[in-house]
C-alpha positions, 0 to 999 in steps of 0.5 A, spaced: 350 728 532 358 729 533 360 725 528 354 729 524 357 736 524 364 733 523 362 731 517 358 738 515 365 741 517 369 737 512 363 738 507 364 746 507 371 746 508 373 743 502 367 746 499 372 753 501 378 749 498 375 748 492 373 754 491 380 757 492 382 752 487 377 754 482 379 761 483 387 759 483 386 755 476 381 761 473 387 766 475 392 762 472 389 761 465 387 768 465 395 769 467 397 765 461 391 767 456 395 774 457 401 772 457 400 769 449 396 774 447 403 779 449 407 774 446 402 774 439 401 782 439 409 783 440 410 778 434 406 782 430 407 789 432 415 788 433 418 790 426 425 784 429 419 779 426 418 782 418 412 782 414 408 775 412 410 775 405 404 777 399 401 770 397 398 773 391 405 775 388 405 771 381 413 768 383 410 765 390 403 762 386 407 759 380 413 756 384 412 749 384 415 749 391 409 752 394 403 748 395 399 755 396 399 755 403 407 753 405 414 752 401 415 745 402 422 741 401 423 737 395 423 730 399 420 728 406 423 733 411 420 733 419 424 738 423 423 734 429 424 726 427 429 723 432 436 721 428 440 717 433 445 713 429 448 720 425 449 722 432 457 721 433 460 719 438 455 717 442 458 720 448 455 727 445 450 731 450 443 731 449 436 731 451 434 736 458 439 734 463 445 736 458 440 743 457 440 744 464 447 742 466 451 744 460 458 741 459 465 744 461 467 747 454 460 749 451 462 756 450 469 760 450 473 760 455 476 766 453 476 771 448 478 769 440 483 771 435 479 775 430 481 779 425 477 786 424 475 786 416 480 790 411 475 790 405 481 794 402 483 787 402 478 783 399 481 783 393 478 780 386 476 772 388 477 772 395 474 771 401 473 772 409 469 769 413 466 773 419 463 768 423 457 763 424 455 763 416 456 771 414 461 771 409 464 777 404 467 775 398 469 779 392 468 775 385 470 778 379 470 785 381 463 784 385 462 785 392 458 779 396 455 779 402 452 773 404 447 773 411 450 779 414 449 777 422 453 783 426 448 784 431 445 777 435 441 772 433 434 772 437 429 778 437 430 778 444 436 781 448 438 775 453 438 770 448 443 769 441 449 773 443 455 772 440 461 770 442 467 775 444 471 776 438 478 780 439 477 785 433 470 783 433 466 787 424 461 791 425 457 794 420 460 801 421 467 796 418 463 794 410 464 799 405 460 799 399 457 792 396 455 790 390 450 785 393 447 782 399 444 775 399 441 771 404 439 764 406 433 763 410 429 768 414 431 765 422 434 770 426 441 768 425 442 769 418 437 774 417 439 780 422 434 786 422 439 791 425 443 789 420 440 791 414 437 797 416 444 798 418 447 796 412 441 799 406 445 805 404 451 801 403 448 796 398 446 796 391 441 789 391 439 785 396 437 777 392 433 773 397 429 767 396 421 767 394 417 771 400 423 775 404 422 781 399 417 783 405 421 782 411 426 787 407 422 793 405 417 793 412 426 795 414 426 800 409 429 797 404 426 799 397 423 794 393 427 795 387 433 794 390 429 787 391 430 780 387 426 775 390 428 767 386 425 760 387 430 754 387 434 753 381 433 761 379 438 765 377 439 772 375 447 776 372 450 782 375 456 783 369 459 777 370 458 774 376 451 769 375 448 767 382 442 762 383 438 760 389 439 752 390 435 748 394 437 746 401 433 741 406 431 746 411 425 751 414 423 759 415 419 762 420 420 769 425 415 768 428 409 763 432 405 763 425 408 762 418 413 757 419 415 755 411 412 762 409 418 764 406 423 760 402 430 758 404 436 755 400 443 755 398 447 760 393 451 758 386 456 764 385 459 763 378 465 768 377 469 769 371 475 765 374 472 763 381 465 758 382 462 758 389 457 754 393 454 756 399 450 750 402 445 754 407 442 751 412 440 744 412 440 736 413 443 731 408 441 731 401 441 727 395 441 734 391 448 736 393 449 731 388 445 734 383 448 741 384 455 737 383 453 734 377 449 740 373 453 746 377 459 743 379 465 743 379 465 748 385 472 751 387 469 753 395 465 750 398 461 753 405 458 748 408 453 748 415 456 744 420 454 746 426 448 747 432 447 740 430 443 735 434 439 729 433 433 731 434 434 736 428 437 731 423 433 732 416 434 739 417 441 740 420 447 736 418 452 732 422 458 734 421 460 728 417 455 729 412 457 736 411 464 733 408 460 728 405 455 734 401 462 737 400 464 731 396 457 730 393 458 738 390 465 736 388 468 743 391 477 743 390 476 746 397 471 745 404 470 751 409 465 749 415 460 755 416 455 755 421 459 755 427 464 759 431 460 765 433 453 763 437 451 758 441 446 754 438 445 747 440 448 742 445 455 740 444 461 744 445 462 750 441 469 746 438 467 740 436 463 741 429 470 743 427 474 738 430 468 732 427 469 736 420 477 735 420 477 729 422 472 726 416 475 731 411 481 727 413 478 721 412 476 722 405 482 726 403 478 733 402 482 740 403 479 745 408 480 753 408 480 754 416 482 762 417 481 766 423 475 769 424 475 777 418 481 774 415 482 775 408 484 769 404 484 767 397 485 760 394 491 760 392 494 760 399 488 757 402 490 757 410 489 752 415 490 754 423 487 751 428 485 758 431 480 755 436 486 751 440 490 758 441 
C-alpha cells in the first residue's frame, strides 16, 4: 500500500513537472516567435535596410545575369564553402574560440595617422583613399566618389564602428561630386546616412542593376540614378565608366540576398585608367578584364575582412596581387581594410600579407595615410600602421 501511494506521488509530481516544462518551452517559443517577428518588422519598416528592387524593370528581366528571381555569379560561387588551403599561414585565427577570445592586435591600440580631405587638392587624376573601400578620385576633371562609407558599417549601433582616425572625413568635408558609384549594397559599402548626407552635393549616382531603389526610398531622385549590368557602361564628357563582374553577393536584410547586383568599376580618363575590384573571391575574369580593358594605371583591390570560410567570396591577400597582376595594373592599392573590423585576423595583417606577395611578384603599391592626396607621379609608399 506504501509503495502504492509513493509511486501515485511520483506520477503527479512529474505530471506538475511536466507540465511547468510544457508551459516553459510554450513561453520560450512565443518568446522567440516575437522576437523574429520584431526582427523581420524592423527590416522591413527601418529605412537603413532599402527597398527590394522592381523585378518588372525591363534591365533586371533582360539581364542575363538574373535568373528571374536572383543575380547570380558567372561561376559557381557558395558563400560559406570552406577553403582552407588559401588560409596562409596556418597559425591565423579561426572558428569560434578565436571569435570569442580575440588576439592581441585584432583592433588599434591606439589612434591612426589620418589626414582630413582637402578636395582643394584632389587635382586632375588623383586619388585619396579614406578608408575601408571609400575612395575620391579626380579623373580628367570629373569627381569620383567610390562606396562612400562615413558613418558605420551595420544597421545597428553597437556593431561596425570605425576605427579611431586623427583627423577622421566626414560628409561635411566633400564638396561638390560629379558622380557616386557604388560596388554592392552590404553595410560597409553602402552608407544610408551617407547618401542622404551626400545627395545635395552629387550630380549621378551609377549603381549596379536593383540599388536604384534603395537609393530613391533615401531621397535620391530617380534621374540622378543610372542602374548597369556587367559589362555596361555610360561617359560623362570624357571619363567613360563600366560595371565589371566580381564573385561575390548583396542582400541588407534577412530576405533578398542576391536581390540587387554587385561589382567592380572600370574608370577610363583621358590620361588615366582605373580599376576598382569591388568585392569578391578570386576570379579568372580579372583576367579577361586585363585582356579587354587592360592595361590599368591603378588598381584598388579588396584585401581584407577575409576568411576561409569565405573564400569564393573574398580574396585572400595573396590573391589580391595575384588579380592585380591578372588586370596588368602599373600600380596595386589594397582596399577593404584599415577602417572596420570585420573579420578574424589582426587588423595589419592584410596589408603586411599584400607587401609581402606584391614583393614576391615585383608589383609596385601605393600605401598612403589615410585622406592623403596622391597622384602617380610620386606614388607613396609608408608604413603608416607601424607608427
Amino acid at each position: 500500500m506504501k509503495n502504492e501511494w509513493v509511486l501515485i506521488f511520483l506520477i503527479n509530481s512529474m505530471k506538475k513537472i511536466f507540465k511547468i516544462l510544457g508551459k516553459m518551452v510554450v513561453s520560450v517559443i512565443i518568446f522567440m516567435l516575437v522576437v523574429a517577428g520584431g526582427v523581420f518588422a524592423f527590416t522591413k519598416i527601418d529605412p537603413v535596410f532599402g527597398a527590394d528592387p522592381d523585378l518588372n524593370s525591363e534591365k533586371i528581366k533582360n539581364s542575363k545575369n538574373h535568373n528571374g528571381k536572383v543575380f547570380v555569379n558567372l561561376e559557381d560561387t557558395n558563400v560559406s564553402r570552406v577553403h582552407k588551403d588559401h588560409l596562409k599561414p596556418k597559425d591565423e585565427p579561426k572558428g569560434l574560440m578565436a571569435l570569442l577570445f580575440p588576439q592581441k592586435g585584432k583592433n588599434p591600440q591606439k589612434v591612426l595617422p589620418s589626414v582630413k580631405l582637402d578636395q582643394k587638392l584632389l587635382v586632375e587624376d588623383s586619388f585619396v583613399w579614406l578608408g575601408h573601400s571609400t575612395l575620391m578620385m579626380n579623373i580628367s576633371g570629373k569627381k569620383v566618389l567610390v562606396d562612400p562609407v562615413f558613418f558605420k558599417a551595420s544597421p545597428v549601433s553597437f556593431f561596425g564602428k570605425p576605427f579611431k582616425v586623427e583627423h577622421p572625413t566626414m560628409v561635411d568635408d566633400v564638396s561638390e561630386v560629379d558622380v557616386v558609384i557604388i560596388s554592392h549594397d552590404h553595410y560597409d559599402h553602402l552608407d544610408a546616412k551617407a547618401i542622404k548626407a551626400l545627395n545635395d552635393k552629387v550630380a549621378h549616382f551609377w549603381v549596379p542593376l536593383g540599388i536604384g531603389s534603395h537609393l530613391q526610398k533615401w531621397g535620391v531622385s530617380a534621374d540622378k540614378i543610372k542602374e548597369f549590368d556587367w559589362y555596361e557602361g555610360a561617359s560623362l564628357d570624357d571619363v567613360k565608366l563600366t560595371l565589371a563582374p566580381s564573385r561575390h553577393f548583396s542582400g541588407r536584410g534577412l530576405t533578398n540576398r542576391f536581390a540587387t547586383l554587385w561589382g567592380g568599376w572600370i574608370i577610363e580618363g583621358v590620361q588615366t585608367k582605373v580599376y576598382v575590384s569591388g568585392d569578391g573571391g578570386y576570379s579568372e575574369e580579372f583576367k579577361k578584364i586585363g585582356e579587354n580593358y587592360g592595361p590599368f594605371d591603378i588598381a584598388f583591390l579588396e584585401s581584407g575582412a577575409y576568411n576561409e570560410n569565405w573564400a569564393e567570396i573574398h580574396m585572400f591577400p595573396e590573391q589580391s596581387v595575384q588579380a592585380g597582376v591578372d588586370v596588368k595594373a602599373k600600380v596595386l592599392f589594397p582596399v577593404h581594410w584599415g577602417k572596420f573590423d570585420l573579420a578574424l585576423h589582426q587588423w595589419t595583417t592584410p596589408i603586411k600579407r599584400f607587401l609581402a606577395e606584391a614583393d614576391k611578384q615585383d608589383q609596385q603599391v601605393a600605401t598612403p595615410i589615410i585622406g592623403e592626396v596622391f597622384t602617380l607621379d610620386d606614388v607613396p609608399q609608408t608604413d603608416w600602421w607601424n607608427q
